[in-house]
Phi, psi and omega in degrees: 000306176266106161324146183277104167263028172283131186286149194263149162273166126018135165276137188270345180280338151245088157308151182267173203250172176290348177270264186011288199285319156289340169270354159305312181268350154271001190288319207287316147339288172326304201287319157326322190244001168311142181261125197279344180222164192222098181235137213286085164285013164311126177300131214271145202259161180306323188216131195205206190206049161247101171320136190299138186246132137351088170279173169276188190065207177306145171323149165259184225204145135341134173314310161324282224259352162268301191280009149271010174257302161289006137340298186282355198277315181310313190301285199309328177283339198268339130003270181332297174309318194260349148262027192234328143312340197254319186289330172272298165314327142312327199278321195290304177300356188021018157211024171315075178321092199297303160316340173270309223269237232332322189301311196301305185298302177272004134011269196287339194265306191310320186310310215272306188314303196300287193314351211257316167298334144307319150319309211267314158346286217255049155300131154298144175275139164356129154267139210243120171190113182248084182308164184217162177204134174088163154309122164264085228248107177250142185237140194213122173246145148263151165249113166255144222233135176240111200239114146195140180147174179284352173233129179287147196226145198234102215252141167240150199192131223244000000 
């Protein structure tokens, strides 16, 4: 019912001849050895209207958005650390109080964040220089501005 797909061997009665059979055997070598890839060391022109492609590894990203990402890596590992210390240390003492472990470990972080915002504070502000060329007419109004009722009604007033 189902054909026979067993492969048969070879018939020995048609053999190559020995001149057949060395161009038989450089075809296949050459071809064994043939190079499967190719790459253009032509120097790459300067400028061109190709989009720039994706390398591996990180996405590329804003300079900003690069150093908030390692930022964020940094956090997370010293996170890490500092509960994974807290976590050993509950474990070793078996009688450790997880609310003390919290205070001692978040201490110093509460400590370093309040200082890190102070710091960020007690920036001076900007000088302010404005050049002019020509007449200039500066005009500087207060608004003092009143909002009330239940449908708000917005009264401005100079």
């Amino acid at each position: 019912m189902h054909p026979d797909t067993t492969p048969q061997p070879a018939s020995t009665d048609a053999g190559l001849s020995a001149a057949q059979a060395e161009t038989e055997a450089r075809r296949i070598i050459d071809n064994a050895y043939r190079p499967t890839a190719y790459r253009d060391d032509s120097p790459v022109p300067a400028r061109g209207d190709a989009p720039p492609v994706a390398q591996p590894g990180r996405p590329p990203m804003s300079q900003g958005a690069t150093d908030a990402s390692v930022l964020m890596l940094a956090g997370g590992t010293a996170t890490t650390m500092v509960g994974g210390t807290a976590a050993v240390l509950m474990y070793v003492s078996q009688f450790a109080d997880p609310i003390v472990c919290g205070l001692v470990f978040g201490a110093p972080t509460a400590l370093v964040l309040a200082l890190a915002r102070l710091a960020a504070r007690a920036k001076p502000a900007p000088a302010i220089h404005q050049h002019y060329e020509g007449p200039v007419y500066q005009d500087q109004r207060n608004v003092h501005t009143s909002t009330r009722g239940v449908w708000a009604k917005t009264n401005n007033h100079q």
